[in-house]
Structure formats: structure tokens, C-alpha cells
C-alpha positions as CSV (number, residue, x, y, z in Angstrom):
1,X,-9.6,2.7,-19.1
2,X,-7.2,2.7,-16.5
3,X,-3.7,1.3,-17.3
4,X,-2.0,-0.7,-14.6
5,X,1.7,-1.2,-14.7
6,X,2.7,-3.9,-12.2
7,X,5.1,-7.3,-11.7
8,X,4.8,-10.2,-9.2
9,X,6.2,-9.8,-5.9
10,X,6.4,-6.2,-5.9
11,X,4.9,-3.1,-4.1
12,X,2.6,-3.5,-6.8
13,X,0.0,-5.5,-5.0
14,X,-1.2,-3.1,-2.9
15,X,-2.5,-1.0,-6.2
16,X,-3.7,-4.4,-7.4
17,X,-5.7,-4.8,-4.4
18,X,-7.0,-1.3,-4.5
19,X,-7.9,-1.7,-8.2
20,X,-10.0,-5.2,-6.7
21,X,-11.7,-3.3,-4.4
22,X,-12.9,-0.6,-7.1
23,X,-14.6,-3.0,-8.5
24,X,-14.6,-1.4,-11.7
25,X,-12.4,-2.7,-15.1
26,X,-8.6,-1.7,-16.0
27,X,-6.1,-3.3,-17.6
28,X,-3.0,-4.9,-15.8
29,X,0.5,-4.6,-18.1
30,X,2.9,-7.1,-16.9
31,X,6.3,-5.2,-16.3
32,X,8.9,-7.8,-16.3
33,X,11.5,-6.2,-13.7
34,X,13.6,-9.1,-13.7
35,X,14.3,-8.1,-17.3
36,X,14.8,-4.5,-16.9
37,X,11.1,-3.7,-18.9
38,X,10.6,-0.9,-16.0
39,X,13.8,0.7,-17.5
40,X,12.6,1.6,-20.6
41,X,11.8,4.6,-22.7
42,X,8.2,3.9,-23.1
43,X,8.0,3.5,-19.2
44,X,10.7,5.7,-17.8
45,X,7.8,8.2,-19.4
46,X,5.3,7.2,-17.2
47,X,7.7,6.8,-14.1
48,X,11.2,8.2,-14.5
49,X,12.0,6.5,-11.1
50,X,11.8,3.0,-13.2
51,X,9.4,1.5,-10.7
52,X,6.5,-0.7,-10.7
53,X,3.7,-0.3,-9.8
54,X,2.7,3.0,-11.9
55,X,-0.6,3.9,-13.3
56,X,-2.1,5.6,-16.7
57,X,-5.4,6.7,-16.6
58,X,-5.9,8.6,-19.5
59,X,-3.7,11.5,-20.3
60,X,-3.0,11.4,-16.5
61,X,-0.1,9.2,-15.0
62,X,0.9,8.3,-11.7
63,X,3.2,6.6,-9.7
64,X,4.3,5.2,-6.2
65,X,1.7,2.7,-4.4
66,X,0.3,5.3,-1.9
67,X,0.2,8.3,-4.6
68,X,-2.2,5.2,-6.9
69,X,-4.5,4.5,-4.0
70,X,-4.8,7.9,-3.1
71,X,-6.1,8.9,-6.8
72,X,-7.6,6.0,-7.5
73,X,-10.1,5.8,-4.5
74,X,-10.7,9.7,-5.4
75,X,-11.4,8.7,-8.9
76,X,-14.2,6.4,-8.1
77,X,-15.8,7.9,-4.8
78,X,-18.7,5.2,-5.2
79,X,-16.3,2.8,-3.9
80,X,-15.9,4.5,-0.8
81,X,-12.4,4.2,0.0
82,X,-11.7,7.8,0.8
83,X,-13.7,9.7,3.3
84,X,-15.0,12.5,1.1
85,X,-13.8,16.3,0.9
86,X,-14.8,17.6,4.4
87,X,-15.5,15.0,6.0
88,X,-13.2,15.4,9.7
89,X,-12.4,11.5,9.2
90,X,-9.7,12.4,6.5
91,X,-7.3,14.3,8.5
92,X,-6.8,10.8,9.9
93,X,-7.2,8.9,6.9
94,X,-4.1,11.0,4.9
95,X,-2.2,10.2,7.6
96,X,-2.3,6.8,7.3
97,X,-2.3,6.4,4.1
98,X,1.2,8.1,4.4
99,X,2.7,6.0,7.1
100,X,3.0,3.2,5.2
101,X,6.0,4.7,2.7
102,X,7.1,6.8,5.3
103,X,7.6,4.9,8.3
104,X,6.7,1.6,7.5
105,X,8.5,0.9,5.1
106,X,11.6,2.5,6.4
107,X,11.1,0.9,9.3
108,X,11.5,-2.3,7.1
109,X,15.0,-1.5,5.5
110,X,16.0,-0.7,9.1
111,X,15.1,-4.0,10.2
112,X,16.5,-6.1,7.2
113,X,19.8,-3.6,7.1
114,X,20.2,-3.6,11.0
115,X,20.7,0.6,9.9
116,X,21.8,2.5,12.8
117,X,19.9,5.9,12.7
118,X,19.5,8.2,15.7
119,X,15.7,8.4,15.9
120,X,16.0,12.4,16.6
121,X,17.2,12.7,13.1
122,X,15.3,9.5,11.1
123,X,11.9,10.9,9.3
124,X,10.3,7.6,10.6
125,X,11.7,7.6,14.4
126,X,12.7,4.2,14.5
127,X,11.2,0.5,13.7
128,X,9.9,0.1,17.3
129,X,8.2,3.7,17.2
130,X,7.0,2.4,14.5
131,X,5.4,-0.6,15.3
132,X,4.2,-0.1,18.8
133,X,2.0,3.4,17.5
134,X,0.6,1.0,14.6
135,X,-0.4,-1.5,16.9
136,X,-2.0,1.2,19.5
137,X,-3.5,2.8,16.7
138,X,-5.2,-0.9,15.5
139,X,-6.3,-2.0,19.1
140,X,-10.1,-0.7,18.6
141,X,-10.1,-1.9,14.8
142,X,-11.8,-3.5,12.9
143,X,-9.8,-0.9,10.7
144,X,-7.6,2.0,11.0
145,X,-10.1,4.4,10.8
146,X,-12.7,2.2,13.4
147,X,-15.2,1.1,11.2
148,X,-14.7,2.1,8.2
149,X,-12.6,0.5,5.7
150,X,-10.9,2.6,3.3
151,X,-7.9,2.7,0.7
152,X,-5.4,3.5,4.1
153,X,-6.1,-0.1,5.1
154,X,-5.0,-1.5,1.8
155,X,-1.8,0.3,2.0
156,X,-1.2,-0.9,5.9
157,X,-2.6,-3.8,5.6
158,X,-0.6,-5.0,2.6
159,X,2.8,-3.3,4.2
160,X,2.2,-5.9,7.9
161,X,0.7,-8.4,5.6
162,X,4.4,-8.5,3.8
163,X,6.4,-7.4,7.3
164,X,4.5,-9.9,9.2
165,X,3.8,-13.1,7.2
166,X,5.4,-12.9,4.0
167,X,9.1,-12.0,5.2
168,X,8.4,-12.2,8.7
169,X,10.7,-9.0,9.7
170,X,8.8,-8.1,12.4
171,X,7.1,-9.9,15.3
172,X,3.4,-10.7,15.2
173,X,1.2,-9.1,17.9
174,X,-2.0,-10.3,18.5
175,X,-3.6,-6.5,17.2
176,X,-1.7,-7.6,13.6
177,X,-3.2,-11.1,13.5
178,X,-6.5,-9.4,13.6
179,X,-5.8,-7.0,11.1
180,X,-4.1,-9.4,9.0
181,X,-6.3,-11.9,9.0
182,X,-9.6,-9.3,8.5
183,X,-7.8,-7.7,5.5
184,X,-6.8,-11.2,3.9
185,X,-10.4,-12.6,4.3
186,X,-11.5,-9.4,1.6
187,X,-12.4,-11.1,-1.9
188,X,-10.4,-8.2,-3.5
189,X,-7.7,-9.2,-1.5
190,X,-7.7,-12.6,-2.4
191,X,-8.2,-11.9,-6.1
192,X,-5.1,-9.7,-5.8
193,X,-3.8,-12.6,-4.4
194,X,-4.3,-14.7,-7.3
195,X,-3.6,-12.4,-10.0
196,X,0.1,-11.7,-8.3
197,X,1.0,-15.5,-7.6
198,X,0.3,-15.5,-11.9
């Protein structure tokens, strides 16, 4: 059975949520980062980073949120949260399911930092790039691939659902409520939801 290795207001929700939406059983191992549990041997092993979330499946281990949804949803294609091998939909769907730890979230420690980087030289552009092609690329919806929801829309939609509500870092635009709102209303969402608050 999949092992997952997670704390309370962490990255770790959006593997949580992705694990909801499998619909099928692991087992969630509360890593206590406010005590420095993520620091040791036993889990520097399965992350040497010393970050949360991380997963075990197996003899097979994994780490950072993307990389989990990315191997999870391939793990259990029934769920269809991937489009499959071939299909012309998942040129589109890697991409997104990228965006969110490389321009998102940078686009996020730009915000809260006020970092001054010269967009011609920042992997991400800069936080309005950022934003503006996110919300172009959500205008037809429902989700970021159109119709179809998949594992990319559990990594956006947590990273706006944090930018947007929880911290509040960056404007909402009516295209985000949308989103937001459409991703929150998922029951795996809302037992992520629950299983995070504790």
C-alpha cells in the first residue's frame, strides 16, 4: 500500500487531494515538521531534500508534490487523471502540471519577497506573466485541459486555492473564482480538506 508522508499546512495537500481523488486506500504518516521529524535518517532516505510531502509505494519512493501526482495518476490510470500514453491532450497536460512548481510557485516567493529579477533571466518570467497566462489559459474552463479534469488541476488548483484565498498574495480574478470555487466543491477536495485541518 502506498505510504504517504505529509504534515498540516504544507505543500502536502495537494498529494492528499490527489490520493482523495484515486479513490483507492494508502496510508497517511504524520511528519511533524515543526519538530524536525522530516530531518531524520529514516526520512532523509526517502527524501534527502527533508521535505514533506514524499511518497513510498513499495520499493519505489518519490518526492516533490508534482513528481507524486504525476506517478500516482500513472499508477492508477482507472482514475483518469492523466490523459493516457498518446493521447495529443498530454503535451498540454505535462505542461501544466509543471507550471505550478515552476512558475507558480516562484511567482509566489516573488510576491511575498518583493524579489527583483529581470524577467529575461527568471525561469518563471515574472509573477504577472505568470498570472495573466493562467488566467487566459482558465477562461474556457471548466478545467485546464477544457473538460477534462485531471491530476494538473489538483496541482493548479491547490497552488491559486493557497495564492488566492488562503494567503491572499495575489488578486482574485473572476476566471480564479471559477476555478476555485469548481475545484473546492470536489468531495476529494473537501476530504483533503478535512484530513489537513486534523
Amino acid at each position: 500500500m502506498m505510504k504517504l508522508y505529509w504534515s498540516p499546512r504544507s505543500r502536502s495537500f495537494t498529494a492528499l487531494w490527489l490520493l482523495e481523488e484515486t479513490g483507492q486506500p494508502y496510508e497517511r504518516v504524520l511528519t511533524d515538521i515543526s519538530t524536525g521529524a522530516q530531518k531524520t535518517p529514516e526520512f532523509l532516505a526517502i527524501n534527502p531534500m527533508g521535505k514533506v510531502p514524499a511518497l513510498t509505494d513499495g520499493n519505489a519512493a518519490t518526492a516533490e508534490a508534482a513528481a507524486i501526482c504525476a506517478y500516482v495518476a500513472e499508477r492508477f490510470p482507472d482514475a483518469k487523471l492523466a490523459p493516457p500514453l498518446g493521447d495529443a491532450r498530454r503535451a498540454k497536460y505535462l505542461q501544466w502540471l509543471f507550471f505550478g512548481p515552476s512558475c507558480i510557485e516562484p511567482a509566489m516567493i516573488q510576491i511575498f519577497t518583493k524579489l527583483e529579477v529581470p524577467s529575461s533571466t527568471a525561469a518563471w518570467g515574472n509573477a504577472t506573466q505568470v498570472f495573466d497566462v493562467l488566467d487566459k489559459a482558465l477562461e474556457k474552463g471548466p478545467w485546464i485541459l477544457g473538460s477534462d479534469f485531471s491530476a494538473a488541476d489538483i496541482v493548479i488548483g491547490s497552488a491559486l486555492y493557497y495564492a488566492v484565498r488562503q494567503f491572499k498574495m495575489v488578486p482574485p480574478r473572476p476566471t480564479f473564482d471559477r476555478y476555485i470555487d469548481a475545484c473546492m466543491a470536489r468531495a476529494a477536495f473537501q476530504r483533503a480538506e478535512t484530513i489537513a485541518a486534523g
